[in-house]
C-alpha positions as CSV (number, residue, x, y, z in Angstrom):
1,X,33.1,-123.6,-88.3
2,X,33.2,-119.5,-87.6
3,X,32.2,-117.0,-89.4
4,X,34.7,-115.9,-92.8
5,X,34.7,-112.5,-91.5
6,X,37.0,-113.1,-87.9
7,X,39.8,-114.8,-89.9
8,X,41.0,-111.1,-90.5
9,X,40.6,-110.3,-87.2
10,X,42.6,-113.0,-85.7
11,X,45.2,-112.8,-88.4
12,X,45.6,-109.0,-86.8
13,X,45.6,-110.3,-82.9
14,X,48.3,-112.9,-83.6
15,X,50.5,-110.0,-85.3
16,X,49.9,-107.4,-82.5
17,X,51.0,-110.8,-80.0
18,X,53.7,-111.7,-82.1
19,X,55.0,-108.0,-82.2
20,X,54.7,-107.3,-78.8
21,X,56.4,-110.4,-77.8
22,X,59.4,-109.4,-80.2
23,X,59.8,-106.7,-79.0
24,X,59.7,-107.7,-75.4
25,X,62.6,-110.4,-75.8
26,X,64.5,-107.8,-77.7
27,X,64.5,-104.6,-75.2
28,X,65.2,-105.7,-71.8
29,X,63.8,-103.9,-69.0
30,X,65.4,-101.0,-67.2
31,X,65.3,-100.7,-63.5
32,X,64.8,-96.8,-62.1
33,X,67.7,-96.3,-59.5
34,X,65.6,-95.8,-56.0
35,X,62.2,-96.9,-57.5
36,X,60.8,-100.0,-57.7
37,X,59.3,-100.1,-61.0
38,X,61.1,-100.5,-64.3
39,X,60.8,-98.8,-67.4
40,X,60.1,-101.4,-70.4
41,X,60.5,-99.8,-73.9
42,X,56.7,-99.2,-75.9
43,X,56.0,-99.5,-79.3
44,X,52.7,-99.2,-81.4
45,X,50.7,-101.5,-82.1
46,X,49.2,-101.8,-85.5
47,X,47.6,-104.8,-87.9
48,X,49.9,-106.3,-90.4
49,X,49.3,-109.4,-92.7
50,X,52.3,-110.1,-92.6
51,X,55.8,-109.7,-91.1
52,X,58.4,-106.8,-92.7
53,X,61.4,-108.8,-94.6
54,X,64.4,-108.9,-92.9
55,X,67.0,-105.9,-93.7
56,X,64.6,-103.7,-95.2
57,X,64.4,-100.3,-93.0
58,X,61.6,-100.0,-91.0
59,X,59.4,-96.8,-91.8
60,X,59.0,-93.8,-89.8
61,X,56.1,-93.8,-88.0
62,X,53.5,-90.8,-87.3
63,X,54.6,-90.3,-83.3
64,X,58.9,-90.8,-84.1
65,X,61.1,-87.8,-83.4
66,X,62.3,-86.7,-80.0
67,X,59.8,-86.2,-77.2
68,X,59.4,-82.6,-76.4
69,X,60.1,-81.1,-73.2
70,X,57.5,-80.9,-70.3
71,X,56.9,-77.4,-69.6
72,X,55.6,-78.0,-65.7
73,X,58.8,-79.1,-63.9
74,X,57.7,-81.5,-61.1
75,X,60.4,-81.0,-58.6
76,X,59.4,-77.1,-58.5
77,X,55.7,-78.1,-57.7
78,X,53.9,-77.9,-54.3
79,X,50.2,-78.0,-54.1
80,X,50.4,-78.6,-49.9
81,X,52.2,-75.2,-49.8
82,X,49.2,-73.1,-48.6
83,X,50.4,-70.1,-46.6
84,X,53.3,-68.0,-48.0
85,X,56.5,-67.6,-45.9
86,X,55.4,-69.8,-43.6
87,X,56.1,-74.0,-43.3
88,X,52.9,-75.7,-43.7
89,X,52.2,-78.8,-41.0
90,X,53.2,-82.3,-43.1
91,X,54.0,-80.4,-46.4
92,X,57.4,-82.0,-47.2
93,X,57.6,-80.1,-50.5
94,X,57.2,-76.8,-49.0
95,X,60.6,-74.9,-49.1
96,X,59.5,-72.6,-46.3
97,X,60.2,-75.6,-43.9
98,X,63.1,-76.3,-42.0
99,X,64.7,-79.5,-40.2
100,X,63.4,-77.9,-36.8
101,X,59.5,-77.9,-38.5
102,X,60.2,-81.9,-39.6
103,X,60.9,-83.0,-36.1
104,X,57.0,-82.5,-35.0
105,X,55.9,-83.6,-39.1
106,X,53.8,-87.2,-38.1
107,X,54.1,-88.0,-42.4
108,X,53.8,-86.2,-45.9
109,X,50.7,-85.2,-47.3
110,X,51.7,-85.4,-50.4
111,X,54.3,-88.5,-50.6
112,X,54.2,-87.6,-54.5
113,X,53.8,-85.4,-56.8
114,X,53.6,-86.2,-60.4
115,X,52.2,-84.3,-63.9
116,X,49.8,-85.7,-66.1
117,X,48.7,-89.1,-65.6
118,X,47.8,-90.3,-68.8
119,X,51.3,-90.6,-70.2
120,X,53.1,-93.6,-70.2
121,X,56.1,-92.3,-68.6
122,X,56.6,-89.5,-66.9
123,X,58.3,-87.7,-64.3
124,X,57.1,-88.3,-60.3
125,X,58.6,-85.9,-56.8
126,X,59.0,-88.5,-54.4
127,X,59.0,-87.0,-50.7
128,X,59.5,-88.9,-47.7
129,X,60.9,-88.4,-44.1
130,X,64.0,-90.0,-42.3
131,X,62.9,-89.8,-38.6
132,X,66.2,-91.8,-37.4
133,X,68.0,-88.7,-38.4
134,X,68.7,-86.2,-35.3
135,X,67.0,-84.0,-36.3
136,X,64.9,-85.9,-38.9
137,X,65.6,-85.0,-42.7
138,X,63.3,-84.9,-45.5
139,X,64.4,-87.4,-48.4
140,X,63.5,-86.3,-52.1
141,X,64.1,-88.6,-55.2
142,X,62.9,-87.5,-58.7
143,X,62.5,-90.6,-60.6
144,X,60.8,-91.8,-64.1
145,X,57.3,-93.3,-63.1
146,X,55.4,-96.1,-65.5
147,X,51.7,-95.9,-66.0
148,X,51.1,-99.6,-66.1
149,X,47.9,-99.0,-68.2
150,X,48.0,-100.1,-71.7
151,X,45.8,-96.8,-72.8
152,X,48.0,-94.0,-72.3
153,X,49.9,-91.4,-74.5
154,X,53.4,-92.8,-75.4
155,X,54.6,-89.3,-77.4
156,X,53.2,-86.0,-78.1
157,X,53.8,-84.3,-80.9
158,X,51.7,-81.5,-80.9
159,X,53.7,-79.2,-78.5
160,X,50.9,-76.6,-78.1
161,X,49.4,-78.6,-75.9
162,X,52.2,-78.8,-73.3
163,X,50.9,-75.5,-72.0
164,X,48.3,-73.1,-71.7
165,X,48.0,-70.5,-75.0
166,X,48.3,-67.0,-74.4
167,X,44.4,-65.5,-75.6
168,X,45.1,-63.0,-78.4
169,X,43.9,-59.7,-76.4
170,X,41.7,-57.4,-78.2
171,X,42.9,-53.5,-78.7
172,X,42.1,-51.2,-81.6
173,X,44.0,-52.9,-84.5
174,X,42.6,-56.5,-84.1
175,X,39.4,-55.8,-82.6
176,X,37.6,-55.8,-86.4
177,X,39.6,-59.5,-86.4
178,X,38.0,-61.3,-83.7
179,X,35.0,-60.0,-84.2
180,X,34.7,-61.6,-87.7
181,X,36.3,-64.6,-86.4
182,X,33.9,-65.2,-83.0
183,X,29.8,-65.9,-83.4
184,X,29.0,-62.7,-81.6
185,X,27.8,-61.4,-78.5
186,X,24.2,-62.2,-76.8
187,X,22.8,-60.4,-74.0
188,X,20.4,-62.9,-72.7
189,X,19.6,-62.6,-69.3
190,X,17.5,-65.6,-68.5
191,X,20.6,-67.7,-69.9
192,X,22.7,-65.7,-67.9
193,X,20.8,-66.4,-64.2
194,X,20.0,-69.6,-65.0
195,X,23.7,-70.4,-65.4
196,X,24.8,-68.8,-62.5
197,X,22.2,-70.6,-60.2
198,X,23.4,-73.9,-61.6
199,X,27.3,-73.0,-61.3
200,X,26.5,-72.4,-57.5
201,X,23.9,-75.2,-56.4
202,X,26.5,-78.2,-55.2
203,X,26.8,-81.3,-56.9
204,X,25.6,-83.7,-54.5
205,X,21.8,-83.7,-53.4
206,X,23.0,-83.0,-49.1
207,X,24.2,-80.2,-47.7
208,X,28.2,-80.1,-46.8
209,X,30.3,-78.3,-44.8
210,X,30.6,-74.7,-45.3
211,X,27.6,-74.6,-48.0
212,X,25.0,-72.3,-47.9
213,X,21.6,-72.9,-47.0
214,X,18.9,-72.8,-49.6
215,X,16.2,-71.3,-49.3
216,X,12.8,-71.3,-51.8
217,X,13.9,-68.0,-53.6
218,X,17.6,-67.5,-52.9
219,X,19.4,-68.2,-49.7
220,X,19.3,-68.0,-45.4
221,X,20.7,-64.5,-44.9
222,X,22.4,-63.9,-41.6
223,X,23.7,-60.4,-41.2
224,X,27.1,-59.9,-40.2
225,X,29.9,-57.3,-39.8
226,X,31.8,-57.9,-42.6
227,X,34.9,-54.4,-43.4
228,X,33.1,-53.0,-40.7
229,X,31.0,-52.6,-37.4
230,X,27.9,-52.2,-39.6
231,X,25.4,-55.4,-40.0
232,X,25.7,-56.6,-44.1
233,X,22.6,-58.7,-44.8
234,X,23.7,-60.5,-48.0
235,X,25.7,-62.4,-45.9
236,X,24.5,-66.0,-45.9
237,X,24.3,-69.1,-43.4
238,X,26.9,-72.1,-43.9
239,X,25.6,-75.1,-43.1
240,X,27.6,-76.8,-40.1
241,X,29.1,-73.2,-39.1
242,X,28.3,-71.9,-36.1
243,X,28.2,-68.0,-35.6
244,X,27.4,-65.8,-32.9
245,X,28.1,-62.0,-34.0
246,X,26.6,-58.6,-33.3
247,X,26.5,-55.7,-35.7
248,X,24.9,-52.0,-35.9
249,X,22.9,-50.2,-38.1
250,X,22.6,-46.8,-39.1
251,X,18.8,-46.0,-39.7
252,X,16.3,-43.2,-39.3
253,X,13.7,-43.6,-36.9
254,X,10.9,-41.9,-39.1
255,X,12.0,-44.5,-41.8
256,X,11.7,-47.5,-39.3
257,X,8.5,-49.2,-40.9
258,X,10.2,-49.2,-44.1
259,X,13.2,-51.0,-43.2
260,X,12.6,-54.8,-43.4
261,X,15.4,-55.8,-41.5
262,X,14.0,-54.4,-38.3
263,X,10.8,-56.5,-38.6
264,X,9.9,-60.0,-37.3
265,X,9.0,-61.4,-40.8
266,X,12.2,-60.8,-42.6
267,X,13.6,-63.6,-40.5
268,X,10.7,-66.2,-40.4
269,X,9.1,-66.3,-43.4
270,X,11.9,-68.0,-45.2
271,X,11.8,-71.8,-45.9
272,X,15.0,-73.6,-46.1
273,X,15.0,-76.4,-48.2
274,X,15.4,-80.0,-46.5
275,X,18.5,-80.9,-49.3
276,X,19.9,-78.4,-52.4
277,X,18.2,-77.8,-55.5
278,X,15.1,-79.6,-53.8
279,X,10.7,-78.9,-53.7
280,X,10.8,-79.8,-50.1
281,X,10.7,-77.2,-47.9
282,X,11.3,-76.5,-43.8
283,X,9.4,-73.6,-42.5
284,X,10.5,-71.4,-39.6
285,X,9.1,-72.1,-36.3
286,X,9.3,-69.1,-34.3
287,X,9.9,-70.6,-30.8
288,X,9.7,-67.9,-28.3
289,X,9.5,-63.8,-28.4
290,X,11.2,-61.8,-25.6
291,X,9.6,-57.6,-25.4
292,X,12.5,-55.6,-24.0
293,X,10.9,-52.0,-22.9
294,X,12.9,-49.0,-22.8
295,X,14.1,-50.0,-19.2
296,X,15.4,-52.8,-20.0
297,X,12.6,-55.2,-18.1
298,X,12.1,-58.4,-20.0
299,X,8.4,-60.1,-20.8
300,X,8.0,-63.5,-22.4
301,X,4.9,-63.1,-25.3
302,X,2.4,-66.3,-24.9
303,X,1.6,-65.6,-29.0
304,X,4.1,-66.4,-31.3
305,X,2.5,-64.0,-34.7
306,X,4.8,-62.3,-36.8
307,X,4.1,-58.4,-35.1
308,X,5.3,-55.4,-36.9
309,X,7.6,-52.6,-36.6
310,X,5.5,-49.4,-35.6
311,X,6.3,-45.8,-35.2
312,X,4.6,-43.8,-32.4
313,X,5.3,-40.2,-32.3
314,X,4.3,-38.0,-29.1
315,X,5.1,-34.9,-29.7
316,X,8.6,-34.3,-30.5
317,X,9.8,-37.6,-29.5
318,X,9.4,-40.9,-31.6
319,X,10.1,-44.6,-30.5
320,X,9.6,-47.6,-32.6
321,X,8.5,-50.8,-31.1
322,X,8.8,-54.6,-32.2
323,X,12.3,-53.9,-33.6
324,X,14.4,-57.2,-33.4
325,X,17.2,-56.7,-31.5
326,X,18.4,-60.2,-31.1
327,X,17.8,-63.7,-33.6
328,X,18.9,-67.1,-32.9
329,X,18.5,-70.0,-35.2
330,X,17.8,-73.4,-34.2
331,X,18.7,-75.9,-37.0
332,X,18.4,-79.6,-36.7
333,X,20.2,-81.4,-39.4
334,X,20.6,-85.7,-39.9
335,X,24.0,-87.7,-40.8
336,X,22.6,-87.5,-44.1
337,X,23.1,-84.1,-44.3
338,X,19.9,-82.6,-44.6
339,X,17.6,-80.1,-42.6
340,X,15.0,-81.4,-40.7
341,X,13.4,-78.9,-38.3
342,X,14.3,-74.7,-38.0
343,X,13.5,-73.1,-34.9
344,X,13.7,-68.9,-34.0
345,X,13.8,-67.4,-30.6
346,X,13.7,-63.8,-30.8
347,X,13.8,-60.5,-29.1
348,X,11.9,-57.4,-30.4
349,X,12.6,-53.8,-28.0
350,X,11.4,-50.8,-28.6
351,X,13.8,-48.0,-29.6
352,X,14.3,-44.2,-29.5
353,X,16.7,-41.9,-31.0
354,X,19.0,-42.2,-27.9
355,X,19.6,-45.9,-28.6
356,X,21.0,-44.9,-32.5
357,X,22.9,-46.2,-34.5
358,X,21.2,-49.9,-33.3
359,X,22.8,-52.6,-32.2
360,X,21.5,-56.4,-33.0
361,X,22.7,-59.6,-32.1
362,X,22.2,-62.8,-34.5
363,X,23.6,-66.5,-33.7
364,X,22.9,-69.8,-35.5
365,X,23.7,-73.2,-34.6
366,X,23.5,-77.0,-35.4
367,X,22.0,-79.7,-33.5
368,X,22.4,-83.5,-34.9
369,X,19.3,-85.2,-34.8
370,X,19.1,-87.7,-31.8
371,X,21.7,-86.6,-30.1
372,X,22.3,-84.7,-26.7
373,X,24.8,-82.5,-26.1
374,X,27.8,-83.5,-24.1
375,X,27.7,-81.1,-21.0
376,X,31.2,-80.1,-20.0
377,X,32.9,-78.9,-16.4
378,X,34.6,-76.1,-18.1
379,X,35.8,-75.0,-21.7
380,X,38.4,-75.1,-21.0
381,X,39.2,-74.4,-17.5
382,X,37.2,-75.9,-14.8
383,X,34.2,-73.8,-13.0
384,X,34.0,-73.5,-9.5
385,X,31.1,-76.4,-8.3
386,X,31.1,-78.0,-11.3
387,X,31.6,-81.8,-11.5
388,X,35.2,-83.5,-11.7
389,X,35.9,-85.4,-15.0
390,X,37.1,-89.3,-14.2
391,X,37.2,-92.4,-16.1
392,X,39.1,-95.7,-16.0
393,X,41.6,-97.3,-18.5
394,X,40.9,-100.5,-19.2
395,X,44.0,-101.5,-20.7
396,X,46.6,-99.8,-22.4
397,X,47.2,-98.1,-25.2
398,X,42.9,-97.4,-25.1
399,X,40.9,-94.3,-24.6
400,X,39.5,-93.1,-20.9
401,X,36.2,-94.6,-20.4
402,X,33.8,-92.4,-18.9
403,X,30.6,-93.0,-17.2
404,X,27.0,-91.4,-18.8
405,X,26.7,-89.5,-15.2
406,X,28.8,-86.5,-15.1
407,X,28.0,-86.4,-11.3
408,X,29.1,-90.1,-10.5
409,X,32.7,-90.3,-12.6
410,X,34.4,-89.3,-9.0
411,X,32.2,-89.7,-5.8
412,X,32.6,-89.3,-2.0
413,X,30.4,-91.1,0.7
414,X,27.5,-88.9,1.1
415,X,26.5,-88.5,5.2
416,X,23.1,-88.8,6.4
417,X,21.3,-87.9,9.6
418,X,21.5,-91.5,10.6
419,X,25.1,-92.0,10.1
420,X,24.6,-96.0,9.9
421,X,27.2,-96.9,7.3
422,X,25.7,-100.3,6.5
423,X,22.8,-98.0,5.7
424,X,24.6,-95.9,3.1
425,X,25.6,-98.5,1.0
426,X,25.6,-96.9,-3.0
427,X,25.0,-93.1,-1.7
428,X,27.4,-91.4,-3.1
429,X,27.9,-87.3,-3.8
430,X,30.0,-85.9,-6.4
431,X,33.5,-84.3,-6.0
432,X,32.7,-80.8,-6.9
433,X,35.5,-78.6,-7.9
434,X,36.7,-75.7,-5.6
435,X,34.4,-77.5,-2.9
436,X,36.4,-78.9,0.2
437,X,34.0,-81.8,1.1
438,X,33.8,-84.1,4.6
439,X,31.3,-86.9,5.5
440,X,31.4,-89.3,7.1
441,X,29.5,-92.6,9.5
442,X,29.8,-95.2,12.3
443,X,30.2,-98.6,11.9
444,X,29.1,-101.0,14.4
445,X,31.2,-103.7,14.7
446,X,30.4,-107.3,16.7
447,X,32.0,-110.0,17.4
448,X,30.5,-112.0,14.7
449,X,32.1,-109.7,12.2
450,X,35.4,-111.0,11.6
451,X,38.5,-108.5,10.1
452,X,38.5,-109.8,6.6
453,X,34.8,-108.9,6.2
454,X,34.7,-105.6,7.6
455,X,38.1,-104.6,5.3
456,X,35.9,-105.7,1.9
457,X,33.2,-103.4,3.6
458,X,34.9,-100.5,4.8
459,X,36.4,-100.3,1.2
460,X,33.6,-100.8,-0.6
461,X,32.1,-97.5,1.4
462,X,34.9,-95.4,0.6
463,X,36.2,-96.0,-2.5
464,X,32.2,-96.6,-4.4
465,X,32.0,-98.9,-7.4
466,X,34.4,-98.3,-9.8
467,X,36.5,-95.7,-8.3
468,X,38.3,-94.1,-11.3
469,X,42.0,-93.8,-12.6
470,X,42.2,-90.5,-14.3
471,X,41.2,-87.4,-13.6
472,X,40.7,-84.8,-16.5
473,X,43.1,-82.1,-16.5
474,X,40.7,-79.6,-17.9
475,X,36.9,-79.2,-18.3
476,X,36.3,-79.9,-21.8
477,X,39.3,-82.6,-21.9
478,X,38.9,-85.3,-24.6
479,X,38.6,-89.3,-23.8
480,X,40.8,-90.2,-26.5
481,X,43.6,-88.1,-25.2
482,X,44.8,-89.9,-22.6
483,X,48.7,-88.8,-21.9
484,X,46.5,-85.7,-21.0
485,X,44.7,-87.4,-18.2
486,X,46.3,-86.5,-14.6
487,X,46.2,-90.4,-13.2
488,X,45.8,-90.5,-9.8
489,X,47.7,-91.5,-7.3
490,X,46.6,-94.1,-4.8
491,X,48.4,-94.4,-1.5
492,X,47.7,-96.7,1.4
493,X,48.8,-95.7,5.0
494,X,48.9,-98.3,8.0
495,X,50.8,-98.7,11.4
496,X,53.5,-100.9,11.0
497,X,52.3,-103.9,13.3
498,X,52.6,-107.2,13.0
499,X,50.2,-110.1,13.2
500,X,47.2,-107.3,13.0
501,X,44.8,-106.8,10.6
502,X,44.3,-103.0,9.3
503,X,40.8,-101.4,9.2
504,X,40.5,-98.8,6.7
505,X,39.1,-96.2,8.0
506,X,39.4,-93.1,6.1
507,X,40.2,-91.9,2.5
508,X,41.4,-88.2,1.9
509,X,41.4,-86.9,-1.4
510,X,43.9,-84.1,-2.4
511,X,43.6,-82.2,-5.7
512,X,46.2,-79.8,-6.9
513,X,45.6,-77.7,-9.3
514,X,46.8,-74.3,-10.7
515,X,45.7,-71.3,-12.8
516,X,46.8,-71.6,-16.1
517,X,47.0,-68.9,-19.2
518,X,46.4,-65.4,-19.6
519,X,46.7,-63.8,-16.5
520,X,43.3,-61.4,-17.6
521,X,41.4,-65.0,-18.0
522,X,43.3,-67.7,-16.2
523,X,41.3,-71.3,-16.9
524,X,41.6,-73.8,-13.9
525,X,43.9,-76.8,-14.7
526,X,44.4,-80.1,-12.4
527,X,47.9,-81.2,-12.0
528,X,48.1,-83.7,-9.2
529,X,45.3,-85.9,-7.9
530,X,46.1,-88.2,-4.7
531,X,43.9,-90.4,-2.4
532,X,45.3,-91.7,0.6
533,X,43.8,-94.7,2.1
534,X,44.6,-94.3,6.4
535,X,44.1,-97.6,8.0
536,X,43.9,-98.5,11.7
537,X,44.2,-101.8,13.8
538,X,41.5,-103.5,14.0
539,X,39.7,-102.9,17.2
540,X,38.9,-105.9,19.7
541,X,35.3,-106.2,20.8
542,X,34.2,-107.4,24.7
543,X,31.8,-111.0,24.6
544,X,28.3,-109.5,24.0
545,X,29.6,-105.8,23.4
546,X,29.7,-103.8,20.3
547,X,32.7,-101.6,19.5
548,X,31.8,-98.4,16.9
549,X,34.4,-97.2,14.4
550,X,34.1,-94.1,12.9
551,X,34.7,-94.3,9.1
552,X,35.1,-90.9,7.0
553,X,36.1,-89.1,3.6
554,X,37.3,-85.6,2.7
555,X,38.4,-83.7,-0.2
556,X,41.0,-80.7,-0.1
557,X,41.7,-78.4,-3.5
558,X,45.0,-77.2,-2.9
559,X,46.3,-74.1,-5.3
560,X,49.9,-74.6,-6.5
561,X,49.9,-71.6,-9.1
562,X,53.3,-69.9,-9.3
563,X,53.4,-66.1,-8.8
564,X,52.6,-64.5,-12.1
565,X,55.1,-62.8,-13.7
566,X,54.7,-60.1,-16.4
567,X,56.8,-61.2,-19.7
568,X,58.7,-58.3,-21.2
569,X,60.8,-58.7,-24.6
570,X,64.5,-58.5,-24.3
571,X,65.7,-55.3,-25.5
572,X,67.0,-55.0,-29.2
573,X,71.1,-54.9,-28.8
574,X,73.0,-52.4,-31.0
575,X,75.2,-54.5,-33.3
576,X,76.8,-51.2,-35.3
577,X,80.2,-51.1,-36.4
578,X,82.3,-48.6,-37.8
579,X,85.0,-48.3,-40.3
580,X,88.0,-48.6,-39.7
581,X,89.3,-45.2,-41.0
582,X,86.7,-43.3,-39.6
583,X,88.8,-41.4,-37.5
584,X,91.1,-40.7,-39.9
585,X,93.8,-38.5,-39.9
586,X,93.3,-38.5,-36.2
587,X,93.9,-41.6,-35.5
C-alpha cells in the first residue's frame, strides 16, 4: 500500500506517456536530406486527468503561432576567420580562401557552425573538404540540426530576445528620464579597485601562457620599447614568454639618484608569487653583479647587496655609478604551472653625460624544473666544429631516435700513438662539421685469424656501435620530422674476384652540403651524406709470419652551393589602350 498522495502523480506520468506515445505514432519522422539525423515533431507536455473527447478542437496553447525568424544567419558566420583579406590555415568558412589555399588545408577547424544550442531545432553550417577533387573543394550543407535533449526551447515568442537591444543613449531631452528611472551613480573607489583586481586575476589557481606574473603589490615589470625606442616600465612579464629587448632612456644626470629605474632595488625587491591570487611568495635572488667602468673593462662583484645609484661631481663633470645597464631574469617554473625559484644577474656601469640618452638591456626566460636544455649544432644552420646530428629509424613510419651524447650520434675511429687497432676497440671521435677528419691503425693479422673473423672485426672498427641512418639536415632539426632527415647513403666497394674473401679496409665519409637563405646570413644545410665502405682481398700470411693491414677512416665536407644570384622583380608591363576614335578626323 503507497501513500494517497502519488496516485495524482502517477495519474499525470501515465498521461504525459500516453501523449507522447500518441503523438509519436501519429507524426512520422522526417529525415534531413544530407544529415543523418531526423527531425521528429515536439509537443508540450502537460498533466491531464483525463483525455480531450474526440472532435472537440483542441485549444491554443501559450507557445502556438509561427516561430519567428533567427536574426544571426548561420551560413554568414565564421568565427575561424581571424585576419581580414587574407585565408586563414583550416578555416573552411573563410571566404577569403580559394581552391589553391584548400590543397595544403590538413581538415576544418570548425566542421560546424551552429546558433544557440538550447533550441530544439535549429539551423547548423556544415563544412567539410573533398580532397579527391583536383584541386580539392570545400563541401558546405546547411541543414536543420536536433537537440536530442528533452530540456530545450521548442518556440520563442518573445522576439526581443532574438537580438541585442539598442541602449536608449542619453542627450539633453531624455537625460532627466533615465536619471529618475536608474538607482544613481556612486563614486566608490575601494569598490571600484577591488573589481578591477578581481576582473584581471585568472580563474584557475596556475599560471598560463601569456599571463602576467604576480607580484605581492601589483605585477613583474619588464621595461620595454613599446611606440618607440624609449624603455616603458608598466610593461609587464608573461609567464612562458621569452623576451630579450633593449630600450633607452632620456634622463638627467643631476636627477640620477631620484630615478628608480636606474637602481639595483627596483628590480630585486619584488616577490613574485608561487601561483595567482596566492600568500606564498618567491623572492629575487640576485645571482651575480658585473661593474662596467667607463672603459668598458668588466669586474665580477664577490657581494651580491642591493648598491645604489650615486652622483659624483668633480668639477664640471658628473658621472653616476651603479646604474643598471643590463637585467636578466632567471625563472624556474613546474608542469604545474607555478614559480618556483627567480634568479637576477645584473650589470651596473657607471655613466656620464657623453653616454646620454642611456641604453639598457633586459631579457627574461623560463626554465622547467628538472629539465636540461637540449643543446643544438645550429639554429638553424649548422656551426663550423659543432657536432653532426644522427639517429636511427627503427622502423617505419616512427620518429629518428637519437642518442643522449650529442658527440657519439656520428663517430669516426679515433687514432692513437700506438696505432694497434685491436687496442682501439670503442674509441671513437665525433664527426665535426666543416672539419675534414683522417685516422687511422694497423692490424696485425696471423694465420690463426681466419677471413670471416677479421671482416666482423674490421667492421666493427669502422663503422662503431650503432652507426646511424639519418643525418640532420639542419642544426636545430626535429626527431619527429623525419622526411626532413638526409638518410645516408651506404655504399660497399670490392674488386671483383672470385673465390676471395674481401677485407674491409677503409670507410670514407662524404658530406654535401650547401649554404642556404639570405645571402647576408646564409645557415649551413646538409643535402647528401654517403659512406663508402672500400674493401680489399684478403692478404695471405707466410707459416709463422704476421702480415699488417692498414685500416683507416676519413671525412670530406664538400660545398655544393649554387652561385647566388640577386632576385630582381619583373618589370610592371604597360597594358593601356586607347580609343578607338582618338585620332579622329585624322584618321
Amino acid at each position: 500500500m503507497g501513500s494517497p498522495g502519488l496516485r495524482p502523480l502517477l495519474l499525470v506520468l501515465l498521461d504525459c506517456c500516453a501523449s507522447v506515445s500518441a503523438q509519436a505514432a501519429a507524426t512520422p519522422p522526417v529525415t534531413t536530406e544530407g544529415f543523418n539525423s531526423t527531425e521528429a515533431a515536439w509537443m508540450t507536455l502537460r498533466p491531464a486527468l483525463s483525455p480531450r473527447p474526440p472532435g472537440t478542437p483542441k485549444a491554443p496553447g501559450p507557445f502556438s503561432g509561427p516561430r519567428p525568424t533567427p536574426v544571426t544567419d548561420v551560413a554568414a558566420l565564421c568565427v575561424c576567420d581571424l585576419s581580414p583579406a587574407q585565408c586563414d590555415v583550416n578555416c573552411c568558412c573563410d571566404p577569403d580562401c580559394s581552391p589553391v589555399d584548400f590543397s595544403v588545408f590538413s581538415a576544418c577547424s570548425v566542421p560546424s557552425v551552429t546558433g544557440d544550442s538550447q533550441f530544439c531545432s535549429q539551423k547548423a553550417a556544415i563544412y567539410s573538404l573533398n580532397f579527391t577533387a583536383n584541386p580539392p573543394q570545400r563541401i558546405f550543407k546547411l541543414v536543420d540540426q536536433i537537440n536530442p535533449s528533452i530540456f530545450c526551447i521548442h518556440i520563442t515568442n518573445y522576439k526581443p530576445a532574438l537580438s541585442f537591444i539598442n541602449p536608449e543613449v542619453p542627450d539633453e531631452n531624455n537625460f532627466d528620464k533615465l536619471m529618475e528611472t536608474s538607482d544613481g551613480f556612486s563614486l566608490n573607489s575601494e569598490s571600484e579597485i577591488s573589481f578591477t583586481i578581481q576582473s584581471d586575476a585568472p580563474d584557475t589557481a596556475k599560471y598560463e601562457y601569456g599571463v602576467r606574473l604576480q607580484t605581492s603589490d601589483s605585477f613583474l615589470r619588464f621595461p620595454s620599447p613599446l611606440t618607440s625606442s624609449l624603455c616603458t616600465d608598466d610593461n609587464p612579464a608573461a609567464f612562458l614568454v621569452n623576451q630579450a629587448v633593449k630600450c633607452t632612456r632620456r634622463i638627467n644626470l643631476a636627477q640620477c639618484e631620484e630615478i628608480e629605474a636606474l637602481g639595483m632595488a627596483y628590480y630585486s625587491s619584488p616577490k613574485i608569487l608561487r601561483v595567482p591570487a596566492s600568500g606564498v611568495e618567491i623572492p629575487i635572488t640576485v645571482q651575480s653583479i658585473l661593474m662596467e667602468s667607463l672603459n668598458k673593462t668588466l669586474a665580477r662583484l664577490e657581494d651580491t647587496d642591493v648598491l645604489n645609484q650615486t652622483l659624483v661631481e668633480a668639477g664640471d663633470v658628473k658621472i653616476c655609478t651603479n646604474v643598471v645597464l643590463e637585467v636578466k631574469y632567471s625563472l624556474t617554473y613546474t608542469d604545474a604551472g607555478e614559480i618556483t625559484k627567480a634568479d637576477l644577474s645584473l650589470l651596473l656601469g657607471t655613466v656620464s653625460s657623453a653616454m646620454l640618452p642611456l641604453e639598457q638591456k633586459f631579457e627574461i626566460r623560463f626554465i622547467q624544473q628538472n629539465t636540461k636544455p637540449v643543446p643544438l649544432s645550429g639554429n638553424p644552420g649548422y656551426v663550423v666544429g659543432l657536432p653532426l646530428a644522427a639517429g636511427f629509424q627503427p622502423q617505419k613510419g616512427s620518429g629518428i631516435i637519437q642518442t643522449m651524447n650529442r658527440y657519439g650520434q656520428l663517430t669516426i675511429l679515433r687514432s692513437t700513438a700506438e696505432k694497434d687497432c685491436l687496442a682501439l676497440e670503442g674509441i671513437r671521435t665525433p664527426v665535426l662539421f666543416g672539419y675534414d677528419m683522417q685516422s687511422g691503425c694497423k692490424l696485425r693479422l696471423t694465420k690463426a685469424i681466419t677471413c670471416q673473423l677479421a671482416v666482423q672485426k674490421v667492421k666493427s672498427l669502422l663503422k662503431g656501435h650503432g652507426f646511424p641512418d639519418y643525418v640532420a639536415p639542419f642544426g636545430n632539426s626535429q626527431a619527429q620530422d623525419v622526411l626532413d632527415w638526409v638518410p645516408i647513403h651506404f655504399i660497399s666497394q670490392a674488386p671483383h674476384m672470385k673465390d676471395s674473401c674481401q677485407l674491409p679496409v677503409a670507410l670514407v665519409i662524404e658530406v654535401k652540403w650547401t649554404k642556404y637563405g639570405s645571402l647576408l646570413n646564409p645557415q649551413a644545410k646538409i643535402v647528401n651524406v654517403t659512406a663508402n665502405l672500400i674493401a680489399s682481398s684478403f692478404p695471405e700470411t707466410n707459416s709463422g709470419n704476421e702480415r699488417t693491414v692498414l685500416i683507416s677512416t676519413a671525412v670530406t665536407f664538400v660545398d655544393v652551393s649554387a652561385p647566388a644570384e640577386a632576385g630582381f622583380r619583373t618589370r610592371p608591363t604597360i597594358n593601356a589602350k586607347l580609343p578607338f576614335n582618338f585620332f579622329f578626323p585624322f584618321v
